[in-house]
C-alpha positions in Angstrom: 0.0 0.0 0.0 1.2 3.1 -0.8 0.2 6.7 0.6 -0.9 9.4 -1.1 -1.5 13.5 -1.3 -5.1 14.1 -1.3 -6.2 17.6 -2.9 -9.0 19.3 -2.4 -10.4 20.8 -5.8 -12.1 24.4 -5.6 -9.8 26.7 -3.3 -6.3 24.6 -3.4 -5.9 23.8 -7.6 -8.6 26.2 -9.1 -10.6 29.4 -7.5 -13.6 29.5 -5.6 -16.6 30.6 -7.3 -19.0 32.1 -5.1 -22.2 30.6 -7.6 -19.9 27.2 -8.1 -18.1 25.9 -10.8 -20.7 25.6 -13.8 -19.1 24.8 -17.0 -15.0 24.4 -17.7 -15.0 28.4 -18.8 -15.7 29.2 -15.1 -12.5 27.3 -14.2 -9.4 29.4 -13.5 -6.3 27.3 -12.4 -3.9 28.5 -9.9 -1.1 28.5 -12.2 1.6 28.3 -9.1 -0.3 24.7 -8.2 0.1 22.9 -12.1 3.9 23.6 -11.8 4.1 22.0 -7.9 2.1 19.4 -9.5 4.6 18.8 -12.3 7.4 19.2 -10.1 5.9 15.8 -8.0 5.2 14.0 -11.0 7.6 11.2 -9.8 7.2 11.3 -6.1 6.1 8.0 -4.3 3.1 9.0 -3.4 0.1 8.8 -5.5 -2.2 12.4 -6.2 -5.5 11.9 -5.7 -8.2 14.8 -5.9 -11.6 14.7 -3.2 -13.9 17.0 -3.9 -17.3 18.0 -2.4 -19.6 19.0 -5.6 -23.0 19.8 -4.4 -24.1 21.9 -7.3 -25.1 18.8 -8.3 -27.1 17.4 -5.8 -28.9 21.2 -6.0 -29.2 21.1 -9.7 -27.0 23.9 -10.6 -25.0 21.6 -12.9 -25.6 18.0 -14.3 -23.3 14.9 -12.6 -21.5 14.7 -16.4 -20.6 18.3 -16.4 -19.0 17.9 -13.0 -17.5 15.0 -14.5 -16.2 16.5 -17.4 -15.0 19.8 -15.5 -12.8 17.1 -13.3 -11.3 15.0 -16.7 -10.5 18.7 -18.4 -8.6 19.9 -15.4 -6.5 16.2 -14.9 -5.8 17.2 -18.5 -4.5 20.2 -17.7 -2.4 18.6 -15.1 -1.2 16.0 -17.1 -0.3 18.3 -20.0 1.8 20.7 -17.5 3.5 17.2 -16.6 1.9 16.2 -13.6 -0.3 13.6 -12.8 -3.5 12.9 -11.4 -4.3 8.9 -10.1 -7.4 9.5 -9.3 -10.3 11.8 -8.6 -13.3 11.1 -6.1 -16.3 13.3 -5.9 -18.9 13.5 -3.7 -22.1 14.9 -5.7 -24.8 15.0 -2.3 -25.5 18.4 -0.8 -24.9 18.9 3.1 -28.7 18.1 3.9 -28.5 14.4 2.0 -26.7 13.1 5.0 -24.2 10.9 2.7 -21.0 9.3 3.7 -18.8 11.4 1.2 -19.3 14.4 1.5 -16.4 16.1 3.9 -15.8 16.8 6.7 -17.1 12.7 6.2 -14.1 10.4 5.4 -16.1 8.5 2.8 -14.3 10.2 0.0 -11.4 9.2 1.7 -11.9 5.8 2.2 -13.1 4.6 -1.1 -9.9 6.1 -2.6 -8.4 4.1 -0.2 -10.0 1.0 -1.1 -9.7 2.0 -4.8 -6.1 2.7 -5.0 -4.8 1.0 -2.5 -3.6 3.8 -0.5 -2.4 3.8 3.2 -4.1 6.9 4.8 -2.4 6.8 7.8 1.0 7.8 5.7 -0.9 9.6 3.4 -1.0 13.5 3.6 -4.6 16.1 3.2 -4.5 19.6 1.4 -7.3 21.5 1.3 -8.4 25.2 2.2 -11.4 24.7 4.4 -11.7 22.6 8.2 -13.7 20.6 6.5 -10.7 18.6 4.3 -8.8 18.6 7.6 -11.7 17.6 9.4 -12.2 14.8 6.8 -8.8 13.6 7.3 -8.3 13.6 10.7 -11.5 11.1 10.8 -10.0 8.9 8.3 -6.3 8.3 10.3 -4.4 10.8 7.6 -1.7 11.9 10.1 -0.5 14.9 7.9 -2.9 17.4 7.8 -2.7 20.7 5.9 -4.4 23.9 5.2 -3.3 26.5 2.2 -4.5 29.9 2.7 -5.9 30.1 -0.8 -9.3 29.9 -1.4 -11.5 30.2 1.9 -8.0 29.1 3.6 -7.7 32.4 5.5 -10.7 32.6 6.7 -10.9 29.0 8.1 -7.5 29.6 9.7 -9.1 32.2 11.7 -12.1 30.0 12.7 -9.8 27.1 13.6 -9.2 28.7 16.5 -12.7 28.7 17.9 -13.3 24.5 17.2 -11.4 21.8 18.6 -9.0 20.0 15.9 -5.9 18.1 16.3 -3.2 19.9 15.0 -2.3 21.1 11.5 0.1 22.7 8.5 -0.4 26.4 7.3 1.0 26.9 4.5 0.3 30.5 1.9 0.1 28.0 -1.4 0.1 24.4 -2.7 3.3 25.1 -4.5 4.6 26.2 -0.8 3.1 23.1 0.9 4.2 20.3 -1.7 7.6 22.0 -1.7 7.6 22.0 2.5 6.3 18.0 2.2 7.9 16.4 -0.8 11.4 15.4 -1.0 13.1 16.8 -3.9 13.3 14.2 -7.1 
């Protein structure tokens, strides 16, 4: 089993739209977190993207264009010369109740189960408590928030919950730079 980087989607590898992601032209990439991506291509572990998508669930967008907006951005990714092994979204929005979506571990552990991944090596990047939160119920020991996105803001309200401790780190470049050996 190997471990992996899990990613968060809206707020750590592309902005955060305030009426969600619709379509691909509402996508706008943080160009700083395709090159960290690139620059990990041959790390150990494997990249995996979780993602809560409940413009879906609320019928803002259609599951396939949620799907498609998630294959065009691995694209991107892999194009840059990074790499993506997988990408797990949960769909439901926070009044379904599900299992996936975060701060839930579901996401979490179907990667797991998918890819084989050992989550209590693995490492969590997102920009809202909710990843970390998602993490720390799922054993992933490594635990960090980006200040992109809503990152500030949940920084600042971190303070106020009870969470086991956690990585700050201004970007994803930054935090992949602070976490992965050099190739």
């Amino acid at each position: 089993m190997q471990p992996a980087i899990f990613l968060d989607r809206d707020g750590v590898i592309i902005e955060n739209r305030p009426q969600y992601v619709r379509s691909w032209d509402d996508v706008v990439i943080y160009e700083q977190s395709i090159s960290a991506l690139a620059k990990i291509n041959s790390c150990p572990f494997k990249v995996v993207i979780i993602t809560n998508q409940s413009a879906v669930s609320r019928g803002i967008i259609q599951l396939s264009t949620a799907e498609e907006i998630n294959q065009r951005l691995v694209e991107s990714i892999q194009k840059a010369g990074g790499r993506i092994d997988g990408v797990f979204m949960c769909p439901h929005a926070p009044e379904d109740a599900c299992e996936c979506r975060k701060p839930k571990p579901g996401l979490l552990y179907e990667a797991a189960q998918a890819l084989c991944i050992d989550l209590s090596r693995s490492i969590l990047i997102g920009d809202a408590l909710s990843d970390l939160q998602a993490g720390q119920a799922a054993g992933v020991q490594t635990r960090i928030l980006v200040k992109t996105g809503r990152g500030v803001e949940q920084y600042h309200l971190a303070r106020e919950i009870q969470m086991e401790p956690f990585q700050v780190f201004e970007t994803l470049a930054e935090a992949l730079a602070g976490i992965v050996p050099e190739n």
